[in-house]
PyMOL Python script that loads the backbone (N, CA, C, O; Angstrom):
from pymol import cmd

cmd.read_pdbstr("""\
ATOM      1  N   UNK A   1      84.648  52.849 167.824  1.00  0.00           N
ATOM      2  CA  UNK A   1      86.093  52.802 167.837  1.00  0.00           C
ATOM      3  C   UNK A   1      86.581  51.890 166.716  1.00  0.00           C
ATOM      4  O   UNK A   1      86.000  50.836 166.457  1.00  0.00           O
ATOM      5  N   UNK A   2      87.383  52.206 166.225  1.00  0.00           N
ATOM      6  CA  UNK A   2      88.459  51.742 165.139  1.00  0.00           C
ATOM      7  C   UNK A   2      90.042  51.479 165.195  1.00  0.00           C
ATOM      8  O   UNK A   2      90.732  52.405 165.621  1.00  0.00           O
ATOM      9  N   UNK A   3      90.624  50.380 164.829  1.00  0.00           N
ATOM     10  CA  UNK A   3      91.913  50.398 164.597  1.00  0.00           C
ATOM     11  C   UNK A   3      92.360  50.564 163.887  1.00  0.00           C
ATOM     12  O   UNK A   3      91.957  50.207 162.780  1.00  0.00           O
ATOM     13  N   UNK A   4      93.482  51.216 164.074  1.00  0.00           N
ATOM     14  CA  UNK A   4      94.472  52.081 163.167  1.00  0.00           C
ATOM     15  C   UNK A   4      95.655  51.115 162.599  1.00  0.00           C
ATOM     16  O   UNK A   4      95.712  49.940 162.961  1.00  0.00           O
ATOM     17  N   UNK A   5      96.601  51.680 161.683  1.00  0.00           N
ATOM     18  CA  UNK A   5      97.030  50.611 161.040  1.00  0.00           C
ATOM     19  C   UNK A   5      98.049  50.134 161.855  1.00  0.00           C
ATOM     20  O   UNK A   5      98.752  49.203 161.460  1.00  0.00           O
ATOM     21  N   UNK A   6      98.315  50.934 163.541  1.00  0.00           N
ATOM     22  CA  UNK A   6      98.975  49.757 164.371  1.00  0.00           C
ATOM     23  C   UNK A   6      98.483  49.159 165.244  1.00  0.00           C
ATOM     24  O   UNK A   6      99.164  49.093 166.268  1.00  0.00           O
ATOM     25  N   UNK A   7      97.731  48.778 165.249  1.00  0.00           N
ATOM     26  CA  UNK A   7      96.521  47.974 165.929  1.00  0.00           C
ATOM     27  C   UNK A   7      95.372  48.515 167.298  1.00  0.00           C
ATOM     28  O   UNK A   7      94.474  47.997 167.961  1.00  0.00           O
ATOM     29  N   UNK A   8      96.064  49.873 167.200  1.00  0.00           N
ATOM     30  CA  UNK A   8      95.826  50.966 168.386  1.00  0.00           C
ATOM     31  C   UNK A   8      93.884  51.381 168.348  1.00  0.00           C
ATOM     32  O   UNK A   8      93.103  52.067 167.689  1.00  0.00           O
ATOM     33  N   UNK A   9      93.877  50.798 169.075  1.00  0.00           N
ATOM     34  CA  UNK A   9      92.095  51.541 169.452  1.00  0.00           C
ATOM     35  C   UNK A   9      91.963  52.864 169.089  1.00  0.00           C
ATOM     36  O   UNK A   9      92.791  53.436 169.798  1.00  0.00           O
ATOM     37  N   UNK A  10      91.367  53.757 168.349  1.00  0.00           N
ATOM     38  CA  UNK A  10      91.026  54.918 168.325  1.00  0.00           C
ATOM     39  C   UNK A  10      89.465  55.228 167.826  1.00  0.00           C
ATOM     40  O   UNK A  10      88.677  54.622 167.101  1.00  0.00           O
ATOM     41  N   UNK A  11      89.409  56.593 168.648  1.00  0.00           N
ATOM     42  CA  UNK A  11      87.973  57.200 168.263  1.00  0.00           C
ATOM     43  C   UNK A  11      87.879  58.204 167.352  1.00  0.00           C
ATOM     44  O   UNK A  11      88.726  59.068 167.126  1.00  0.00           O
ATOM     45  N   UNK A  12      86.704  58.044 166.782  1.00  0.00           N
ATOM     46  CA  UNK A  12      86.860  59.016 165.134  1.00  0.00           C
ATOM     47  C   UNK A  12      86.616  60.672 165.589  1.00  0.00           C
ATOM     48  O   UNK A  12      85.711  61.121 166.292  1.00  0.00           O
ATOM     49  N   UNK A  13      87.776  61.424 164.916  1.00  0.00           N
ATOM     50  CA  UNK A  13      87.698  62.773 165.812  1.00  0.00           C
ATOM     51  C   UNK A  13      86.337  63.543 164.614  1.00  0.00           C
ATOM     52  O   UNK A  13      85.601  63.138 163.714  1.00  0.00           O
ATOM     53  N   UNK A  14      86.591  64.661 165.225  1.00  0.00           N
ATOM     54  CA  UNK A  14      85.111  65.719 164.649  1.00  0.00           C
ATOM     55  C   UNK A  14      85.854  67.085 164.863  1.00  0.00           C
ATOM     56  O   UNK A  14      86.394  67.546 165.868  1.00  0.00           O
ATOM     57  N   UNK A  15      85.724  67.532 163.725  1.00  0.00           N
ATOM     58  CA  UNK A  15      86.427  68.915 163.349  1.00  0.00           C
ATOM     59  C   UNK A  15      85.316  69.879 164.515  1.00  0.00           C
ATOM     60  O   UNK A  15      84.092  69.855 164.637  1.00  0.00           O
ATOM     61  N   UNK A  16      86.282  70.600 165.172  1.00  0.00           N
ATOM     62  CA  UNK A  16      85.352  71.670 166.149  1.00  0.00           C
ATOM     63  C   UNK A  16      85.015  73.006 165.387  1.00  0.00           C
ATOM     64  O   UNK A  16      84.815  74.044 166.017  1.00  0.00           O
ATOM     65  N   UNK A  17      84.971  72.964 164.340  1.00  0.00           N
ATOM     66  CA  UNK A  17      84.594  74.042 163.420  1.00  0.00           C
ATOM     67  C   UNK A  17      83.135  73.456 162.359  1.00  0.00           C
ATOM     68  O   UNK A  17      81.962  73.826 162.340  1.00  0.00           O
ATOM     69  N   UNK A  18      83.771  72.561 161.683  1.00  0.00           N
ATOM     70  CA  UNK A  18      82.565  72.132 160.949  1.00  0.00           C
ATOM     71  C   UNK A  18      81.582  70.882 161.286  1.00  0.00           C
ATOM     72  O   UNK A  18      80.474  70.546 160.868  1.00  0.00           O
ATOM     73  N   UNK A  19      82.434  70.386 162.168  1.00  0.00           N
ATOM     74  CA  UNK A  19      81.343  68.760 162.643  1.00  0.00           C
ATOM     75  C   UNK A  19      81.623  67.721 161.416  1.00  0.00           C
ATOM     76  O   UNK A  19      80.794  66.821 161.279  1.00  0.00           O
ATOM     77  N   UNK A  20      82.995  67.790 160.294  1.00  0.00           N
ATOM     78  CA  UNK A  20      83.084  66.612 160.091  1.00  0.00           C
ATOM     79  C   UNK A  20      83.650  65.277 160.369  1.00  0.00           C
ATOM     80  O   UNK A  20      84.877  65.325 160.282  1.00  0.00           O
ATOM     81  N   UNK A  21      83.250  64.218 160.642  1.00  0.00           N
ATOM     82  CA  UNK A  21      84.728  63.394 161.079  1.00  0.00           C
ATOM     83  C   UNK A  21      85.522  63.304 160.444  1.00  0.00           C
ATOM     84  O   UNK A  21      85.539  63.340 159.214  1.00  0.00           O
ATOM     85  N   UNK A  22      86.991  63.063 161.753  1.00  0.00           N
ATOM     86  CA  UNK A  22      87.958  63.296 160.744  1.00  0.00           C
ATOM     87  C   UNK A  22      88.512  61.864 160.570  1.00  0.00           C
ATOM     88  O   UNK A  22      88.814  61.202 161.562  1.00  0.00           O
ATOM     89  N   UNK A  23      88.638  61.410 159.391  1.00  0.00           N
ATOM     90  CA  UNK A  23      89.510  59.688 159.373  1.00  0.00           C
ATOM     91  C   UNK A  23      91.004  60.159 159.230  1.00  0.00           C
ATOM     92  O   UNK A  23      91.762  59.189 159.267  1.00  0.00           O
ATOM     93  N   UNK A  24      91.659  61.384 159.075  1.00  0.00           N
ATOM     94  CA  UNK A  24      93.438  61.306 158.818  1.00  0.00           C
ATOM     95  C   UNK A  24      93.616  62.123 159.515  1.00  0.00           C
ATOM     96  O   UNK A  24      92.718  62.757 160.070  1.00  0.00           O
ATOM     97  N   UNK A  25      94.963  62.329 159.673  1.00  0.00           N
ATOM     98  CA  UNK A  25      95.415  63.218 160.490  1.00  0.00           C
ATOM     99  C   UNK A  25      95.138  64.928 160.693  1.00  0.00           C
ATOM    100  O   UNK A  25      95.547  65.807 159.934  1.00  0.00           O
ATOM    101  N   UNK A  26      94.365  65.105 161.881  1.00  0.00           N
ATOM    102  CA  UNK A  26      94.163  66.426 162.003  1.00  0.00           C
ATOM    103  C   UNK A  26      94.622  67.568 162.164  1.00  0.00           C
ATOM    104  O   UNK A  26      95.762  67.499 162.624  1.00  0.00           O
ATOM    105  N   UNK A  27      94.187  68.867 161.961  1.00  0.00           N
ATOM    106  CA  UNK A  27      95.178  69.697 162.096  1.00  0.00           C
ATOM    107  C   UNK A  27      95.015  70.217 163.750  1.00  0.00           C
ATOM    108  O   UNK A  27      93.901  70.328 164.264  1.00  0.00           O
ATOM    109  N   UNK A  28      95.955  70.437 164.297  1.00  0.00           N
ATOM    110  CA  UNK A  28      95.232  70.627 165.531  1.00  0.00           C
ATOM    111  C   UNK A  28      96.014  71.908 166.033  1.00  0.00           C
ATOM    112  O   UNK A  28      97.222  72.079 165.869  1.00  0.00           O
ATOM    113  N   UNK A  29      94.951  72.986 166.815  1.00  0.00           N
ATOM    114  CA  UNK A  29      95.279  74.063 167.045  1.00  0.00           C
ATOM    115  C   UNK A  29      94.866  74.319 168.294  1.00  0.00           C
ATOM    116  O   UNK A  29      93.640  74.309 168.409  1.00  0.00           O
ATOM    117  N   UNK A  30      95.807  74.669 169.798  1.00  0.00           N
ATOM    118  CA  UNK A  30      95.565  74.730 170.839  1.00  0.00           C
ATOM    119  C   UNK A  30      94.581  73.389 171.674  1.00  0.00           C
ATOM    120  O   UNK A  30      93.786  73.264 172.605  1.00  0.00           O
ATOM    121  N   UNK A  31      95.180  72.670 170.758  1.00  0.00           N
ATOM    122  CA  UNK A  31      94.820  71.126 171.218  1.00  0.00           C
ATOM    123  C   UNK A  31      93.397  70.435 170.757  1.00  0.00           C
ATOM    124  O   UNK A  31      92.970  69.285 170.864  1.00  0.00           O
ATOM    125  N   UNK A  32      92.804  71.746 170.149  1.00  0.00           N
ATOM    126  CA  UNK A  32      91.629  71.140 169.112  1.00  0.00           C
ATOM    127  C   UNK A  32      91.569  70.643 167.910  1.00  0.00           C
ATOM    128  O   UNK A  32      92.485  71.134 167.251  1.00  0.00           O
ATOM    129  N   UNK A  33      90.891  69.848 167.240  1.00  0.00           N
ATOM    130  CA  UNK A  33      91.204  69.094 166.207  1.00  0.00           C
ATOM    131  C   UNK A  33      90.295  69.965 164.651  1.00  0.00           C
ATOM    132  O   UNK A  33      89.087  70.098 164.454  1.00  0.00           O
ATOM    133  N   UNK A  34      90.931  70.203 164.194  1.00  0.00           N
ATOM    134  CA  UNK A  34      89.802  70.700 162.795  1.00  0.00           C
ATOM    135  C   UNK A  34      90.413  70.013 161.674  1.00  0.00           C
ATOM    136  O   UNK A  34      91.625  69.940 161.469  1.00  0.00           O
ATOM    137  N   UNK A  35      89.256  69.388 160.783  1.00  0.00           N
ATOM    138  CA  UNK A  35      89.628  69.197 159.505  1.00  0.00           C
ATOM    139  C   UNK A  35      90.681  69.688 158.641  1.00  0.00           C
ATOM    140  O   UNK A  35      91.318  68.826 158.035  1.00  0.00           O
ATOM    141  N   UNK A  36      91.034  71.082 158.437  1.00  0.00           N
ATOM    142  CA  UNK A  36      91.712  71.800 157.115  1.00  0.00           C
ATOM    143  C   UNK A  36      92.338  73.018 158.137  1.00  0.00           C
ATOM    144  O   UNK A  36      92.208  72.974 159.361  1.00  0.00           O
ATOM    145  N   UNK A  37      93.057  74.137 157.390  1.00  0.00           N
ATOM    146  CA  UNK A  37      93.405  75.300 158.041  1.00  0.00           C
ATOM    147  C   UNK A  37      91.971  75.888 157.745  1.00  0.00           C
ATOM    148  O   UNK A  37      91.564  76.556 158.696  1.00  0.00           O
ATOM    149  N   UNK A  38      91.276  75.833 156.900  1.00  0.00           N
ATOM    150  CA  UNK A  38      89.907  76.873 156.837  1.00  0.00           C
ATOM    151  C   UNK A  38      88.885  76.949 157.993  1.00  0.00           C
ATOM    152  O   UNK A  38      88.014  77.798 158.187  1.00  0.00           O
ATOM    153  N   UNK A  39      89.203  75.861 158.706  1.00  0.00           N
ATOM    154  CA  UNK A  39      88.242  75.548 159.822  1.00  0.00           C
ATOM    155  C   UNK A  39      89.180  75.982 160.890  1.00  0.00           C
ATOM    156  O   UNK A  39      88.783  76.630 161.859  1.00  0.00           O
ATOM    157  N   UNK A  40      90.138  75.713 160.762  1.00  0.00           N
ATOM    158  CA  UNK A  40      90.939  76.363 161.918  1.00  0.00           C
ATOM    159  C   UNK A  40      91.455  77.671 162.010  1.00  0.00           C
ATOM    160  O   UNK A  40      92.283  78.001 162.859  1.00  0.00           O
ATOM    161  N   UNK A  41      91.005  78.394 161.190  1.00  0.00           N
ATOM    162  CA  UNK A  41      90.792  79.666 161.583  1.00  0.00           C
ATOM    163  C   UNK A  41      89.417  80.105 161.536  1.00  0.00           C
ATOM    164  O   UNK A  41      89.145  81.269 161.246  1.00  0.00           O
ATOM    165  N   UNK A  42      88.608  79.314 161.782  1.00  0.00           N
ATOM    166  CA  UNK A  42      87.423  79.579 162.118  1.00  0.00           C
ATOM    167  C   UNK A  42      86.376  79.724 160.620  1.00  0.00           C
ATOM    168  O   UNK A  42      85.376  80.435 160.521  1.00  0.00           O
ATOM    169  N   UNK A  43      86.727  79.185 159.983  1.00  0.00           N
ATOM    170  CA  UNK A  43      85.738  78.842 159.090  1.00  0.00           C
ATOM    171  C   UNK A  43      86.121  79.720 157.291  1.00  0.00           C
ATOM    172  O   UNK A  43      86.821  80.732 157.282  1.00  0.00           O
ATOM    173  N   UNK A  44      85.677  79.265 156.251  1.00  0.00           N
ATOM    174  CA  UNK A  44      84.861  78.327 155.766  1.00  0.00           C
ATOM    175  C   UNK A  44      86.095  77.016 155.774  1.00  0.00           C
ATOM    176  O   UNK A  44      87.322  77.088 155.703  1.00  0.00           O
ATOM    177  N   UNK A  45      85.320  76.022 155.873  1.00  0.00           N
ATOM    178  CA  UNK A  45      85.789  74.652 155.396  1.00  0.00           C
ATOM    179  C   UNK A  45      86.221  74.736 154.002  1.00  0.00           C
ATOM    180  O   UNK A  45      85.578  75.222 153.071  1.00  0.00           O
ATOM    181  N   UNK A  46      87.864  73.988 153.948  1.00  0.00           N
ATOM    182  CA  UNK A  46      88.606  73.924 152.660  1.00  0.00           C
ATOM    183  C   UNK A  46      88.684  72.877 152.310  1.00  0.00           C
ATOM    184  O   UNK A  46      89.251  72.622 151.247  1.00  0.00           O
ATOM    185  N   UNK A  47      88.140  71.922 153.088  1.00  0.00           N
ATOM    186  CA  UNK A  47      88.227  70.694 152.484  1.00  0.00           C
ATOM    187  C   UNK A  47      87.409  70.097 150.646  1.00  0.00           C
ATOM    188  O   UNK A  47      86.389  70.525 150.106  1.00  0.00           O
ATOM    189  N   UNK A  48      88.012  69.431 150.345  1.00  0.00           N
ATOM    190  CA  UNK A  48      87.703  69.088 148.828  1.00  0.00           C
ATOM    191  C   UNK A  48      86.975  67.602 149.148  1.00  0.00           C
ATOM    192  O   UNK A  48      87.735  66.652 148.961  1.00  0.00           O
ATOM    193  N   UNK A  49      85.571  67.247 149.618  1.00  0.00           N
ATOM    194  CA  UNK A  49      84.751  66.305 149.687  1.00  0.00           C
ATOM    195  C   UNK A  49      84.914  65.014 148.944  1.00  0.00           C
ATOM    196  O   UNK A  49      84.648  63.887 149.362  1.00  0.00           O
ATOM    197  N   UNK A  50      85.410  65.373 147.731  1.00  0.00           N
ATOM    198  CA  UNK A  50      85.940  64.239 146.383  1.00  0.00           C
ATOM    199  C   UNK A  50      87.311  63.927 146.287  1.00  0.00           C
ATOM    200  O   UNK A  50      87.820  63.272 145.377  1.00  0.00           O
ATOM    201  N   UNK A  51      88.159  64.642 147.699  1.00  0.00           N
ATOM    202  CA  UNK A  51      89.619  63.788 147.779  1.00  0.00           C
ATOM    203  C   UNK A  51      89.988  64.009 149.357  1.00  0.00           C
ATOM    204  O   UNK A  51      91.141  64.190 149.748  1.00  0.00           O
ATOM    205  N   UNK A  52      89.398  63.988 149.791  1.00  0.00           N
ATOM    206  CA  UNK A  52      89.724  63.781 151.355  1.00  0.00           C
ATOM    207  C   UNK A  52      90.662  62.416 151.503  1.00  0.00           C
ATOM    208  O   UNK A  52      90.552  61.351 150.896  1.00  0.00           O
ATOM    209  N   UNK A  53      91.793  62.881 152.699  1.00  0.00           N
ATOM    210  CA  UNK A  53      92.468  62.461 152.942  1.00  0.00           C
ATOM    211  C   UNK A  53      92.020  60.672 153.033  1.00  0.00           C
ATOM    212  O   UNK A  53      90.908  60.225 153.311  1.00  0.00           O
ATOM    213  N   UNK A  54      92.973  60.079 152.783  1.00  0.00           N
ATOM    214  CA  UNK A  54      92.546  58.349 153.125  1.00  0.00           C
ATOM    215  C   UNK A  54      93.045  58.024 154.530  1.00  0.00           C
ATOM    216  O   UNK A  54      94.100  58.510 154.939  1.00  0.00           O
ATOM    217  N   UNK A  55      92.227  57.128 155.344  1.00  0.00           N
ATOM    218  CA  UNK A  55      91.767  56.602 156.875  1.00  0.00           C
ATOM    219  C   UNK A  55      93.502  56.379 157.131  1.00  0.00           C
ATOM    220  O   UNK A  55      94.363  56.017 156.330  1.00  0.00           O
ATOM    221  N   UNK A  56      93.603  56.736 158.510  1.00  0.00           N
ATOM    222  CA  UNK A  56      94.923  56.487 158.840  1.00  0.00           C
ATOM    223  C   UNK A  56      96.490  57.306 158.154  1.00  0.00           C
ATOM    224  O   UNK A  56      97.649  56.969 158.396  1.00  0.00           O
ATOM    225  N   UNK A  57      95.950  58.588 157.143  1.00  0.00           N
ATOM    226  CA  UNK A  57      97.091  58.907 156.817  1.00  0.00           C
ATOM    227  C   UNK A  57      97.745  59.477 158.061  1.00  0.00           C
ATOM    228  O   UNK A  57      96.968  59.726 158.983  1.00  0.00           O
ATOM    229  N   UNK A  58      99.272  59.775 158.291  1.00  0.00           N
ATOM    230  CA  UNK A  58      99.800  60.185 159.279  1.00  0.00           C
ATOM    231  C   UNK A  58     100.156  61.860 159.115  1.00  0.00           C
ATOM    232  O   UNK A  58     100.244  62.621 160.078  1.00  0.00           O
ATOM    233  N   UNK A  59     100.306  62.187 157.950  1.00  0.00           N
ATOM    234  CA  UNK A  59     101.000  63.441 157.558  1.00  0.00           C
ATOM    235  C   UNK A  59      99.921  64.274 157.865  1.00  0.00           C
ATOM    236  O   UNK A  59      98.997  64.122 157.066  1.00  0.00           O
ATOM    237  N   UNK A  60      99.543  65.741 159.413  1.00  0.00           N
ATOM    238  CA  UNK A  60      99.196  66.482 158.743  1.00  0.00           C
ATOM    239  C   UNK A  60      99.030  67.401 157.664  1.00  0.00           C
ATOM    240  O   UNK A  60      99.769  67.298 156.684  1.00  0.00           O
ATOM    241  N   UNK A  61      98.104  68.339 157.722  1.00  0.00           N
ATOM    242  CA  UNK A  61      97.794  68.874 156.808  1.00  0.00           C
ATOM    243  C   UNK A  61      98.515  70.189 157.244  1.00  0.00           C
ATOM    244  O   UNK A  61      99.360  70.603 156.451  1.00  0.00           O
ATOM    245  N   UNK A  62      98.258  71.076 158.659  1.00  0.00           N
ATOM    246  CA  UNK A  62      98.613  71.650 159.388  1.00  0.00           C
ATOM    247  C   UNK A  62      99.178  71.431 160.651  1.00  0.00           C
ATOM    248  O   UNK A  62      98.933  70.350 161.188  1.00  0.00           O
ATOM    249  N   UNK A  63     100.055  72.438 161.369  1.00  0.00           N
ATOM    250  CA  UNK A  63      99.982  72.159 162.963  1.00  0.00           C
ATOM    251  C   UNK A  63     100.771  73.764 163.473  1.00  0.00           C
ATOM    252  O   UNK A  63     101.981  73.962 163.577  1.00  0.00           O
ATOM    253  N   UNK A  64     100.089  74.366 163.628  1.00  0.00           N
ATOM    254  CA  UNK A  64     100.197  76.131 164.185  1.00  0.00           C
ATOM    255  C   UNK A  64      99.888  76.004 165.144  1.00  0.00           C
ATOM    256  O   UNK A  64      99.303  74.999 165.548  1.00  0.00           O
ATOM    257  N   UNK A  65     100.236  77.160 165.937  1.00  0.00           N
ATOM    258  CA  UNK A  65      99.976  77.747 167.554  1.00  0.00           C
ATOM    259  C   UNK A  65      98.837  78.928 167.318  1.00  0.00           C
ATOM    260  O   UNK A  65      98.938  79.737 166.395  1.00  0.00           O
ATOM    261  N   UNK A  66      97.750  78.927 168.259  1.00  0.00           N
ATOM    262  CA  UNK A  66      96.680  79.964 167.762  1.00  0.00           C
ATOM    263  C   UNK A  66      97.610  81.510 167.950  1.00  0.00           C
ATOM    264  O   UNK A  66      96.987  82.552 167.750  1.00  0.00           O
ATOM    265  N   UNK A  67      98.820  81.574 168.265  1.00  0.00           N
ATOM    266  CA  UNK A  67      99.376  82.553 168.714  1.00  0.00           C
ATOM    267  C   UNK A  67      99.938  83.498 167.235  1.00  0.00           C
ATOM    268  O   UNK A  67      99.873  84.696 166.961  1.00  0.00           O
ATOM    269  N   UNK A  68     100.488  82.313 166.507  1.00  0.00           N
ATOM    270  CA  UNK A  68     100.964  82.413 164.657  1.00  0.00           C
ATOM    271  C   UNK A  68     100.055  83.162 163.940  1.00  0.00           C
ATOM    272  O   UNK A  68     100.235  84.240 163.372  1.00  0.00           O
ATOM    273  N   UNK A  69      99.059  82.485 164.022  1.00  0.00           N
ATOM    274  CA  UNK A  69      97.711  82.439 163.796  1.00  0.00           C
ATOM    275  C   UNK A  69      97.387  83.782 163.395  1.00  0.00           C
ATOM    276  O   UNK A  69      97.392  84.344 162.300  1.00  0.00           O
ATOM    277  N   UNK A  70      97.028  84.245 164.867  1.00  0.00           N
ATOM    278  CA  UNK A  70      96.176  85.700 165.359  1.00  0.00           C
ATOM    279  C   UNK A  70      97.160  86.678 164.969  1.00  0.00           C
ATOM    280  O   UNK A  70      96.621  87.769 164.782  1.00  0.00           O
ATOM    281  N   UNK A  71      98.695  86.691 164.731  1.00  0.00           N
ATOM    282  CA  UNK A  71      99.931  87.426 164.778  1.00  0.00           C
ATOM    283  C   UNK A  71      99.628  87.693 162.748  1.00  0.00           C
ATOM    284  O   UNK A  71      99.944  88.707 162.126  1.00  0.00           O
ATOM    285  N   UNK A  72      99.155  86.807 162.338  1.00  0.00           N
ATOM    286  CA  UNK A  72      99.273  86.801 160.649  1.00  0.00           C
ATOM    287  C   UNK A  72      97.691  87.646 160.726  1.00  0.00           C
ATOM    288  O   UNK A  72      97.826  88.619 159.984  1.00  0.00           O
ATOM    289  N   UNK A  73      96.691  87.651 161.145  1.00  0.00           N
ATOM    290  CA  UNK A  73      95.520  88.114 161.286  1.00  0.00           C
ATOM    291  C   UNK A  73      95.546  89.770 161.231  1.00  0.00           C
ATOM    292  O   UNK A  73      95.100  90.552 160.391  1.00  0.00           O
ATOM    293  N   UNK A  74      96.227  89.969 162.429  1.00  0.00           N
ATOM    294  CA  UNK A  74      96.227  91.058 163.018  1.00  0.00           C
ATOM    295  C   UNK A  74      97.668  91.970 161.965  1.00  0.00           C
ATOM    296  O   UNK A  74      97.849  93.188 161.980  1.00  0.00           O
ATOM    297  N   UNK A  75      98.284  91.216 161.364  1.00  0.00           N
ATOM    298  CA  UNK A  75      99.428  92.095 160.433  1.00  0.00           C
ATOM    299  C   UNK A  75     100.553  92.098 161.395  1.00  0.00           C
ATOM    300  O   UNK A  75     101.293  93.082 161.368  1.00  0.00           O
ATOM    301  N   UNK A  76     100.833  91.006 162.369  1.00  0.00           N
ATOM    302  CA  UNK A  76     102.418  91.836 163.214  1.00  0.00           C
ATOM    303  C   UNK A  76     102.472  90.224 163.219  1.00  0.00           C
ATOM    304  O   UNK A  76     103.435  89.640 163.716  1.00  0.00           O
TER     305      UNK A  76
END
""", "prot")
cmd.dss("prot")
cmd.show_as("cartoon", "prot")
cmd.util.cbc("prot")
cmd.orient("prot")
């Protein structure tokens, strides 16, 4: 566990797509946490390894309903 920059206890999340931890704000879809939108639609990972977000940013990246999602997938 780690504190955040308001002094708040937190645990380091893990993208449920790729298994990386995440240090900034996640994107989270039906209450799961993934790294990038690439993982949250189920893969490949879009993340850029050589500029990942810095610890504690607040701004996601994403935040969709798997409902958006599957509706852009499917063409309706």
């Amino acid at each position: 566990m780690e504190k955040g920059m308001a002094g708040v206890m937190h645990s380091e999340l893990t993208c449920t797509n790729c298994g990386i931890g995440i240090h900034w704000q996640p994107t989270i879809v039906d209450g799961r946490p993934y790294c990038c939108l690439g993982c949250a639609r189920g893969g490949p990972c879009e993340c850029d390894y050589d500029n990942l977000p810095q610890r504690d940013e607040v701004n996601a990246l994403v935040l969709k309903r798997s409902r958006e999602m599957l509706a852009r997938r499917s063409g309706g």
